[in-house]
C-alpha positions, 0 to 999 in steps of 0.5 A: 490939634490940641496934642499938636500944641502940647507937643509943640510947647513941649518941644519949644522949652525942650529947644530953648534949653538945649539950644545953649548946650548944643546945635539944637535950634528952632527955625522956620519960614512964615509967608502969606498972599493975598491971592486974585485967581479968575475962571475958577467957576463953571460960569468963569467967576473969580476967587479972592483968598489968603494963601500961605504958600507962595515965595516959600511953604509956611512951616517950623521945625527943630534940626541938631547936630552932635560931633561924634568925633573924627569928623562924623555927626549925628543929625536930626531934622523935624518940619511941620507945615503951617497954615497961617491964614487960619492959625492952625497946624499940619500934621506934627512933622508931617513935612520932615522927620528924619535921623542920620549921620554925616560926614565930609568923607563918608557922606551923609546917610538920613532915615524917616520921612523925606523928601523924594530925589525928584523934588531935591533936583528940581527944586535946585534949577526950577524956573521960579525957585520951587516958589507956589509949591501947590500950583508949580507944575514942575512940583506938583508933576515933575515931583510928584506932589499931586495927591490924586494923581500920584498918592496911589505909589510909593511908601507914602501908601496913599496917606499923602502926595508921592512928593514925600517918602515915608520909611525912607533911606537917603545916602548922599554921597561926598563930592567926587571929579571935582563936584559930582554928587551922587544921591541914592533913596529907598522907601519900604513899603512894609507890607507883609508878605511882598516887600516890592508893593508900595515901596520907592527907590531912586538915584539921581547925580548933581554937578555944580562948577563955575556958576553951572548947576546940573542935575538928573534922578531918576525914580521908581514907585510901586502901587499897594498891590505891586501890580503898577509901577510909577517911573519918574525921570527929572533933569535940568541946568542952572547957569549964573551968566554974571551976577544980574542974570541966572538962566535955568531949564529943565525937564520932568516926565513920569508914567503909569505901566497900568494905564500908560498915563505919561506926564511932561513938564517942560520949564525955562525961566531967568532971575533978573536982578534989577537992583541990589535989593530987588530981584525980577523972574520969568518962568515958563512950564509947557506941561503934556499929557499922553497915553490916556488922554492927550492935554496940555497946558502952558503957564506963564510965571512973573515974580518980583521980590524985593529983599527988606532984608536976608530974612525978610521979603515982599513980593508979588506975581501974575501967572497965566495958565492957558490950556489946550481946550476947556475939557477935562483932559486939558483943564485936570494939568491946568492946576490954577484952571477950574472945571470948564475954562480953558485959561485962567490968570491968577494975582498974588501979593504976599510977604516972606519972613524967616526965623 
């Protein structure tokens, strides 16, 4: 910790004298909740907290670019989480680490730590806008950012969730036919002496025209030992009716060759602007588990924001998670549910602010 804050003031004073000679900047998004969850224990007792992931992750970070001529830049990008309940610190840059180069014509080719391009679809239609990233089924499954569940595959080699690539290569590709986007990742496993065992690689295909957003990727994780492979397939649609209601939907379904575990998520959801500064969504997530065992769960979102300003913003949200059955395999895909209930509500109120 202490060589995270040296690290941090040195890079603090490196970005307040680089910043007035080039692109280099600070950034960041701090955002905290107070959260009221029920059922959380065997006898269905409540859990009152502090949480710093609700509107949108707490982090800070540094991104650059330099113009290298005719049209191509170099670009760097360093995220690291933040945990503002307590004061303290992630990993430094546990969220993005990355170095490429870009341009309007050739694209844009990034190396380091990453996101996957299961996460960069979703994200850009989720019903609730990617908000509560740990307890958000489409990310928590449909990207996978459960540790347990999908740490085992991929270049991450078991250090974190499969949501983030470790030794990855990302190339996105110019816009083509009038605004297709075309994406392709890579992440070495690094192990000698099998270059398949804990790698990932994926496409996806995005396309936005006319208020209509459209996205797709498909993914491929290995296991340390190459003998389990992780297949991830991510799809969904975002409609800008008129300019009070946004309609979204997509669908994400991962499974383990091993042990034939398949996981579905379903999710629909709307942006309603109520008025000029507050903004009301609904979400729905019918999540599904086959091939080992058989659960589900359906988890209803209402989230309200109200816009202070384009930096600032309070917000509030009530979820209702029911699941199949109070046993385990319905309770382990309830995420908010705990062990031996069968549903459980959770309400947050919290504040967003970037800088």
């Amino acid at each position: 910790m202490k060589k995270s804050l040296i690290a941090f003031a040195v890079l603090g004073a490196f970005a307040s004298v680089a910043s007035a000679q080039s692109s280099v900047v600070l950034y960041g998004v701090v955002d905290v909740n107070t959260t009221y969850v029920s059922n959380q224990t065997t006898a269905g007792g409540k859990k009152m907290s502090m949480d710093v992931s609700g509107l949108s992750s707490s982090r800070w970070g540094f991104k650059g670019s330099e113009d290298l001529g005719n049209g191509l830049k170099a670009n760097f990008n360093l995220e690291s989480s933040l945990n503002i309940d307590t004061g303290t610190a992630g990993n430094l840059f546990d969220r993005t680490a990355i170095v490429g180069l870009s341009s309007s014509t050739m694209g844009a080719l990034n190396a380091g730590r990453q996101t996957n391009l299961a996460y960069d679809t979703l994200v850009q239609v989720d019903p609730i806008g990617g908000s509560y990233s740990s307890t958000n089924p489409n990310i928590f499954f449909g990207a996978m950012n459960g540790t347990s569940l999908y740490g085992t595959h991929g270049a991450s080699n078991g250090a974190s969730s499969a949501a983030r690539q470790n030794n990855s290569i990302k190339y996105t590709a110019p816009s083509v036919l009038g605004g297709i986007v075309f994406s392709g990742m890579y992440g070495f496993g690094e192990k000698a002496g099998d270059t398949q065992a804990s790698s990932y690689m994926g496409a996806s295909a995005a396309f936005s025209e006319g208020g209509l957003t459209a996205v797709f990727s498909y993914s491929q994780l290995k296991d340390a030992a190459n003998n389990s492979t992780l297949r991830a397939y991510t799809g969904g649609a975002k409609f800008v009716v008129n300019e009070d209601v946004t309609l979204k939907v997509t669908y994400a379904e991962n499974e383990v060759n091993t042990t034939t575990r398949n996981v579905g998520v379903f999710g629909v959801g709307a942006d309603f602007a109520v008025a000029p500064a507050t903004t009301l969504t609904t979400g729905y997530y019918g999540t599904r588990r086959s091939g080992d065992v058989k659960g589900k769960v359906d988890t209803f979102v209402v989230l309200g924001k109200y816009a202070f300003s384009k930096r600032t913003a309070a917000y509030t949200s009530f979820t209702y998670a029911k699941a199949g059955s109070a046993l385990a395999k319905d309770t382990d895909i309830g995420i908010i549910i705990g062990a031996n209930n069968r549903s459980a509500a959770r309400f947050a109120l919290g504040v967003n602010h970037a800088f």
